[in-house]
N, C-alpha and C positions, 0 to 999 in steps of 0.2 A: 374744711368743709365737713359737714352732719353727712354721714352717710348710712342706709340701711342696707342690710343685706339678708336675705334669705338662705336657709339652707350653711348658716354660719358654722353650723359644728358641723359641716359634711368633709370629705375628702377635701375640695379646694377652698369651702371657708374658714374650715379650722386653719389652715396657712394666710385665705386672704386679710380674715378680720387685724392679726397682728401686722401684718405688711402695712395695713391703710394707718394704721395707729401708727404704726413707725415712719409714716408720712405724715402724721401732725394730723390727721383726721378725727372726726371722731365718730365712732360705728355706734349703730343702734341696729342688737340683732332682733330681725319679725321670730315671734314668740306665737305660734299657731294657737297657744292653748290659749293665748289670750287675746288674740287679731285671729278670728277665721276668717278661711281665706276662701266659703261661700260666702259671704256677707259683706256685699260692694260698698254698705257706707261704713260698714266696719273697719275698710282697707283704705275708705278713703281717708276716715277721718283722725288713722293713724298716724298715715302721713303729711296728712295737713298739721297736725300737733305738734309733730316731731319736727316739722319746720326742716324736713334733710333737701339737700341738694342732689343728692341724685341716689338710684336702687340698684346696688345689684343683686339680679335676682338667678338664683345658682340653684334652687330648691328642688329634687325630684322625691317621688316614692318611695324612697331607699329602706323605709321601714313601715309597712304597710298597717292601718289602724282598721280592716275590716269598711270602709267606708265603700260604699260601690258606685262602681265606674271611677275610683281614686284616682288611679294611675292616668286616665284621662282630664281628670277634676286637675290635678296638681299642675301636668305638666303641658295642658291647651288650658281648660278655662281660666287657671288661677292669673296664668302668663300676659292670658290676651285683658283683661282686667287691671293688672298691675300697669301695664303698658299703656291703656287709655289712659289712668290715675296720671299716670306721670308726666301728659298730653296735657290733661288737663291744670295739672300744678305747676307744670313747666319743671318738673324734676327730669333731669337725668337719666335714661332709663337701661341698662346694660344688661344682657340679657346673654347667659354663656349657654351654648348651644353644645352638636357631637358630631364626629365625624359619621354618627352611626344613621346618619341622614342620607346618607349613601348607600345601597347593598351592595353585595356581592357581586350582582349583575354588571356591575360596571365596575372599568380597573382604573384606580387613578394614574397619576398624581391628578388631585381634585383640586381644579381654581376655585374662587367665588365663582366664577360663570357658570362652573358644570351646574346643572339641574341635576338636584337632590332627587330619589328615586323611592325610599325606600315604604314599602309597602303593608307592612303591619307594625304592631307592638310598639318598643320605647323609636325606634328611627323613628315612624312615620306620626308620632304624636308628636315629637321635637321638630320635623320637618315643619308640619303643620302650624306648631306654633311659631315657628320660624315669618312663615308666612302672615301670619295673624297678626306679629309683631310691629309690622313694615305696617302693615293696612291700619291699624289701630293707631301706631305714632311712629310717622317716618323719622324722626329723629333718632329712631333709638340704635342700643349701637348691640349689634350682636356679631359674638367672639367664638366659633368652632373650636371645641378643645379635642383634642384626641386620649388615649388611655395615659391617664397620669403616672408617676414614678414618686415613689415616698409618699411619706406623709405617715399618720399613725396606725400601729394595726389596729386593723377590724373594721378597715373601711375596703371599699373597691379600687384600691390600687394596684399597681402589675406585680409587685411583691408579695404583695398581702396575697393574690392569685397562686403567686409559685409556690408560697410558702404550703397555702391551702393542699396546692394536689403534691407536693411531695408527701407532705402529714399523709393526705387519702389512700396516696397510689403508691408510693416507695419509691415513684420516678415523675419525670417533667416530661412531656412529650409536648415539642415546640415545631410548626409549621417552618420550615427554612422557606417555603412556598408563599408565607404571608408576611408583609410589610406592614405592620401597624402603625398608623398615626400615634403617636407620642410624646413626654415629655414629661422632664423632670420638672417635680411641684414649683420646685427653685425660680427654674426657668419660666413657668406658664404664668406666675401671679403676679411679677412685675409688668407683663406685659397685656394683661386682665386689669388691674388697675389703672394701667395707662390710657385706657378706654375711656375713660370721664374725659382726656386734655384731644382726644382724636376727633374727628369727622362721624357724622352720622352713619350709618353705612354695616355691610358685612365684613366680617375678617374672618382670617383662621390662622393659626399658629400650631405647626408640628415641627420637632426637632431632628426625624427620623431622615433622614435623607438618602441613604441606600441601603439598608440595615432588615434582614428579616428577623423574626421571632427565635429561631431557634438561635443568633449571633446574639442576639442582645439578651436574651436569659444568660448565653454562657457570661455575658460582658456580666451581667450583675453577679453572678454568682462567684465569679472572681471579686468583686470591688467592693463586697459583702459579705467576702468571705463567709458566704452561704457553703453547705455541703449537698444541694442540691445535686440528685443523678440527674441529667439533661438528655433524651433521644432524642433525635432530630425524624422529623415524618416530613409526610407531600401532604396530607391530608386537605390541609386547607389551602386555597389559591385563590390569594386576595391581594393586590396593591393597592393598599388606602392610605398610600401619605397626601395630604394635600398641601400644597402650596400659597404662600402670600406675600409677594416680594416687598409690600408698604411695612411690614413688621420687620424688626431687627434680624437678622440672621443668625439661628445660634444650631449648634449643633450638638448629638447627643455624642460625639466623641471626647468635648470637653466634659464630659460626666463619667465617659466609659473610654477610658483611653486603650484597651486593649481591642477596640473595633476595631478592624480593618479598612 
């Protein structure tokens, strides 16, 4: 299959684009500078060219161009656009979403059923476009990812984080109080891909299963032989794993076997 993808060099497409290729695919990454992504027959008429079979579309702000209202422009209007496009070409349309659709306010473990909450910034623009999604082309398939593990530096991964505040701070200070949805890049992309051969519909995939913050820094910082100092605080008091029993079950002890 032809596929496009958005957001190819980010955190999860620099991983997904080679996975889809080592599945016989062939990728065509959206190139902003030359498809803008205000300009509806510009987006349409890319993908009617390129003749792909289905999009995923993984693209957020991550590096800001000065454009105003961006971060709304990228991550609702571009979304709810691509999703009609692929309504109407009959493409494929896969749309990887955040646990950060949730707040604080509510403790998981989070189903598909819980109703998303969250109320300003990057949650509630991804919420929103969540919703847009569905109204624009029920077929499309959208995949809840939680904080990634690996991948390369200089992206927003959970290493790239520790790495960042031990460099700042001289230590890591990890909530034992917070369970973060998670998951090794490993683990998230075959099952991100899989979403072209599934049901229309929402998912979510996290590997965290009883594990707080302050356990799974020390687990990397063993298996990474990091020299990371790790404190443990209360500060934050969050359970946001969410659950999906239609996905594989994987867990992050096959990554960090010193968890508990």
């Amino acid at each position: 299959m032809k596929i496009a993808v958005t957001g190819s060099g980010g955190t999860i497409g620099s991983a997904l684009v080679p996975y889809l290729k080592g599945q016989g695919h062939q990728v065509v990454p959206w190139d902003r500078s030359k498809v803008p992504i205000t300009e509806y027959w510009a987006m349409e008429e890319f993908l009617r060219s390129e003749k792909v079979g289905a999009l995923f579309h993984l693209a957020v702000p991550s590096k800001p161009t000065g454009t105003p209202n961006e971060s709304w422009i990228v991550n609702y209007q571009w979304t709810s656009e691509l999703a009609w496009i692929c309504r109407e070409l009959g493409i494929v349309f896969v749309y990887v979403s955040t646990v950060m659709v949730f707040s604080s306010q509510k403790q998981g473990p989070f189903t598909v059923d819980t109703t998303p909450d969250a109320g300003d910034g990057y949650g509630m623009e991804k919420r929103l476009a969540e919703e847009r999604v569905f109204h624009q082309n029920p077929a499309s398939r959208v995949l809840r990812l939680g904080w990634q593990i690996g991948g390369s530096s200089g992206s927003n991964n959970m290493v790239d984080f520790l790495d960042d505040q031990f460099t700042a701070d001289g230590l890591v200070a990890c909530s034992t109080q917070w369970l973060p949805a998670c998951s090794f890049l490993e683990d998230s992309v075959p099952i991100l891909g899989s979403m072209i051969d599934r049901d229309p519909g929402l998912y979510q995939f996290d590997t965290n299963q009883k594990w707080n913050f302050y356990q799974i820094a020390f687990a990397l910082n063993k298996v990474l032989g990091k020299k990371w100092k790790i404190t443990a605080t209360d500060s934050f008091v969050f359970d946001q794993r969410m659950v999906d029993p239609r996905l594989p079950a994987v867990s992050l002890k096959t990554r960090l076997p010193s968890l508990k």
